[in-house]
N, C-alpha and C positions, 0 to 999 in steps of 0.2 A: 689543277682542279677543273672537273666540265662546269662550264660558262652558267648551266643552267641548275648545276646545283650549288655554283655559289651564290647566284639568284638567291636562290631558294632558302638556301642558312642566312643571308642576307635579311630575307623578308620574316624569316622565323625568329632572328635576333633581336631586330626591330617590333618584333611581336612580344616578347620577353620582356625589351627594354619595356615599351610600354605600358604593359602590364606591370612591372614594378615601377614605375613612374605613378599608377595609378595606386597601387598601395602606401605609395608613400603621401600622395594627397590624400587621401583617404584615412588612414591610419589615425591623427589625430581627430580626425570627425568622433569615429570607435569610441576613442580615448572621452569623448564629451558624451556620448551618446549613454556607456558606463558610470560618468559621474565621477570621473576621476580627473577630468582637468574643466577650467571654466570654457566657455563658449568662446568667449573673447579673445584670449589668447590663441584657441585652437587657430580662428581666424588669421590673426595675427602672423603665426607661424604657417600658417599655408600659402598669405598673398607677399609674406617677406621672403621664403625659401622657392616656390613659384616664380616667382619674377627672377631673382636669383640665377636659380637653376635654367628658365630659358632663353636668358642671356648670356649665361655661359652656354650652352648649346647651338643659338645663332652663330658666336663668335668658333665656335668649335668648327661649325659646319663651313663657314668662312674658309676657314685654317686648313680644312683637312679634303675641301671638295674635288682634290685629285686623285684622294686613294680610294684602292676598289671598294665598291660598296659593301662586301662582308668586312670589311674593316674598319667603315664609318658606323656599322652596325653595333661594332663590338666598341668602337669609342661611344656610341649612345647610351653601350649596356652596361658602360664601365661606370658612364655621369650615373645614369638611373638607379644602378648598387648603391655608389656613393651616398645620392642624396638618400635611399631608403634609411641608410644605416647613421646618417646625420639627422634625419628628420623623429627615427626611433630613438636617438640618443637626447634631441631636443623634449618626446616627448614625455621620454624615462624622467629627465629631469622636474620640468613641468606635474609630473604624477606625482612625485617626491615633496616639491613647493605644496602641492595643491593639500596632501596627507599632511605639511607640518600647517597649513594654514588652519586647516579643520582640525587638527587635533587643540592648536592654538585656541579656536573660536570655544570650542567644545570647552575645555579646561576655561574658560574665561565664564562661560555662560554658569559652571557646576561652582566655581568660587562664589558665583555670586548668589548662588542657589546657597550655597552651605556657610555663606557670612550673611545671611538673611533668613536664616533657619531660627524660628520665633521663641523667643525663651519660655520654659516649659511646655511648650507644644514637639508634634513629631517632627517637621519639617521634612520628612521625607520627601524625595521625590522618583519619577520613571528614571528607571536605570542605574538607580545607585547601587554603587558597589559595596563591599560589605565593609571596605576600609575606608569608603568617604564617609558611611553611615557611622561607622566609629567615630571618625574625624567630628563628625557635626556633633555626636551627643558630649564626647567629652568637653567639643570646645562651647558648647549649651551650658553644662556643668562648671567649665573653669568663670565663664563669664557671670554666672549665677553668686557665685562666693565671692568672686573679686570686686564686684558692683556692689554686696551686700557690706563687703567689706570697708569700703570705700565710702558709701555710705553711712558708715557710725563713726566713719570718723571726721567725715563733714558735718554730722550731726555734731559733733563733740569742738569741731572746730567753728560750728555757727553759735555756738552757745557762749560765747566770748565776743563782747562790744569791744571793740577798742576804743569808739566816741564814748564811751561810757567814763574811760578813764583818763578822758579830758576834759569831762565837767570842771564846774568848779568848786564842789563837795569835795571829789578827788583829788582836785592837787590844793589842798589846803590844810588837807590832815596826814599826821606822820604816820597814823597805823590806815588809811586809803595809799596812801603811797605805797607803802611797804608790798599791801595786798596786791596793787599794780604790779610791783614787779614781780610777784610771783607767778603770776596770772600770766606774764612775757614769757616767760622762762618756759610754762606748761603751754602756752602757746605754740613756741617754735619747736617744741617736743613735737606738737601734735601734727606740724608742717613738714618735719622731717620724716616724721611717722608714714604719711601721706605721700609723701613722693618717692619715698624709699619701699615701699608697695606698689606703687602704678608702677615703676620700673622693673620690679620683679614681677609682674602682672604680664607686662611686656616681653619680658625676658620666656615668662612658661607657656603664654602665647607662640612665640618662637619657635620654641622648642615642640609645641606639639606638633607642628606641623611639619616640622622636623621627621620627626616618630609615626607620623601620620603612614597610613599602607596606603597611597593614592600614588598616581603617575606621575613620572618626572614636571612632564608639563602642569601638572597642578598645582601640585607642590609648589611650582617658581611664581605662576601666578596669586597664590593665596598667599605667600608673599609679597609679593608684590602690592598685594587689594591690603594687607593688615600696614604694610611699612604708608601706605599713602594714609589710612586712615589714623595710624598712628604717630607718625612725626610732627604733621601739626600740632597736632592737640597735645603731644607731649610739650611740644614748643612754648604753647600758650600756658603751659603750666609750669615751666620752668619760671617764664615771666612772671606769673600770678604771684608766686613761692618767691622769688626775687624782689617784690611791691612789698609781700604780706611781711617780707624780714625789714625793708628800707620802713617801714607803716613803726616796726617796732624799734627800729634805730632811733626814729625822731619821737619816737614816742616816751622812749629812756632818757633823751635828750629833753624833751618837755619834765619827765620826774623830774629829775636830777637838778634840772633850774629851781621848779619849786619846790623841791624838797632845802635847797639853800637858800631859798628867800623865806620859810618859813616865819610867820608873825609878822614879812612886811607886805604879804599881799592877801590881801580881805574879797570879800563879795561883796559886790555893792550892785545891788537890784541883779542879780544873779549872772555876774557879769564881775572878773576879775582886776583889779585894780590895785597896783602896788607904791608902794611910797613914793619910790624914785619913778620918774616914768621914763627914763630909758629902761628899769626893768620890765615896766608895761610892756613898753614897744618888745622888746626880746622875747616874753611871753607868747606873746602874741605871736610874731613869728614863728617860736616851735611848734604851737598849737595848727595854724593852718600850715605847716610844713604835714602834719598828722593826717589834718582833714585832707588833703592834695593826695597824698597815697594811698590814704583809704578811696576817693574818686577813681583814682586812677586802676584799684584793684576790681572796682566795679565794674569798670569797660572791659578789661580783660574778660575777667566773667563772662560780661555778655557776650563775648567774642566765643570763649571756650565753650558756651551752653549753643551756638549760632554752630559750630562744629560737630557739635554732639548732635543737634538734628540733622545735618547736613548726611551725618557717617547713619544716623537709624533711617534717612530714606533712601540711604545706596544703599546698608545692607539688611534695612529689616526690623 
């Protein structure tokens, strides 16, 4: 080959190189400038593959400074391909992170848009799809009945004292006793009633969202946002329901003493007092066995009603 045109392919190679040298620094810039990867990163991946790259090419030029120059050209051309098609593969991926970040963020911001969608109002909002829009009114609708529900039967279950049936009127009479335990009995009907509906409350909750026409990514996060806001508070009501049953053990355990001490313990200044007073002391014990798990159902309570605002100022 003449001297002076492999100069020449030499200095054109090098020219090439270059040039795809600078597409490949450059390329990510693109990628940021579109919107499709962060700033940071971009950086990131230009002063880590940069450095990289012209340290393997010092050491190259080291290695190879005795071969002709159209050949130190074409190992230059060969690094500059390389990194282009590494630095494109970095940013391919980077694009892909950046698309699942945003779709993640998106789906995060629309769950929280449609578990905040205000009961009997539209809650619509910009952008909604026609199967989130479904989504939101049905699950408007499911929470409308299930709360109404719910509510008559706490209505049904506050209408029942249990201090009421440890006066001392009540455990001294054989038809107040009697009426006590029936009143236990329709009680933990009405507790069973009560939890065996929030769990299917739970359960169609589930399920819509299930059946819902929204995106994968949604769909995972509205689960997500319903299981956090629902496992506590299921929690705290399994424990309530657990007190409200122990409140009616000791409470059968309080009849049942004085339904067999009958005639030997009287009222005296409105305050129980039995012949023997080891029955006293024994009374007495069931009785505040009674009062301790009704205290103890209260905190719960407070606990569950402290979740219940917690869950209406995340979603509404």
């Amino acid at each position: 080959m003449d001297e002076s045109m492999a100069i020449k392919r030499a200095r054109n190679t090098r020219r090439v190189a270059n040039g795809v040298i600078i597409v490949a620094m450059v390329l990510p810039l693109i990628a940021v400038n579109f919107g499709l990867m962060s700033a940071q990163k971009a950086g990131t991946m230009v002063g880590k593959s940069l450095f990289a790259v012209l340290l393997f090419l010092a050491l190259l030029a080291l290695s190879i400074k005795k071969w002709p120059e159209h050949k130190k050209a074409a190992a230059r051309l060969i690094v500059a391909v390389l990194w282009l098609l590494g630095t494109a593969g970095s940013v391919i991926v980077a694009i892909k992170e950046n698309a699942v970040q945003y779709r993640s963020s998106e789906a995060t911001f629309k769950a929280h848009l449609l578990l905040s969608a205000p009961m009997g109002g539209t809650g619509a909002f910009p952008g909604e799809t026609p199967g989130e829009a479904g989504y939101r009114v049905a699950r408007t609708e499911n929470l409308t009945r299930q709360l109404a529900r719910l509510a008559e039967i706490d209505k049904e279950i506050d209408t029942i004292d249990l201090r009421a049936m440890v006066t001392p009127a009540a455990l001294t009479a054989a038809d107040a006793i009697q009426a006590s335990r029936l009143t236990c009995v329709r009680y933990l009907l009405l507790i069973a009633d009560r939890e065996a509906y929030a769990r299917r409350s739970v359960r169609e909750n589930e399920s819509l969202v299930k059946k819902a026409d929204v995106s994968t990514t949604l769909r995972i996060k509205l689960q997500e946002r319903l299981r956090q806001a629902s496992v506590p508070t299921l929690a705290a009501i399994d424990r309530l329901n657990q007190e409200r049953r122990a409140s009616v053990q000791a409470l059968r355990a309080a009849l049942d003493f004085s339904e067999s001490r009958l005639g030997t313990i009287k009222v005296v200044d409105n305050a129980l007092l039995a012949t023997q007073d080891a029955d006293t002391a024994t009374l007495e014990g069931l009785l505040e066995a009674v009062q301790a798990s009704i205290r103890r159902q209260s905190g719960i309570q407070d606990e569950i009603d402290e979740l219940s605002v917690r869950g209406r100022l995340r979603y509404g």
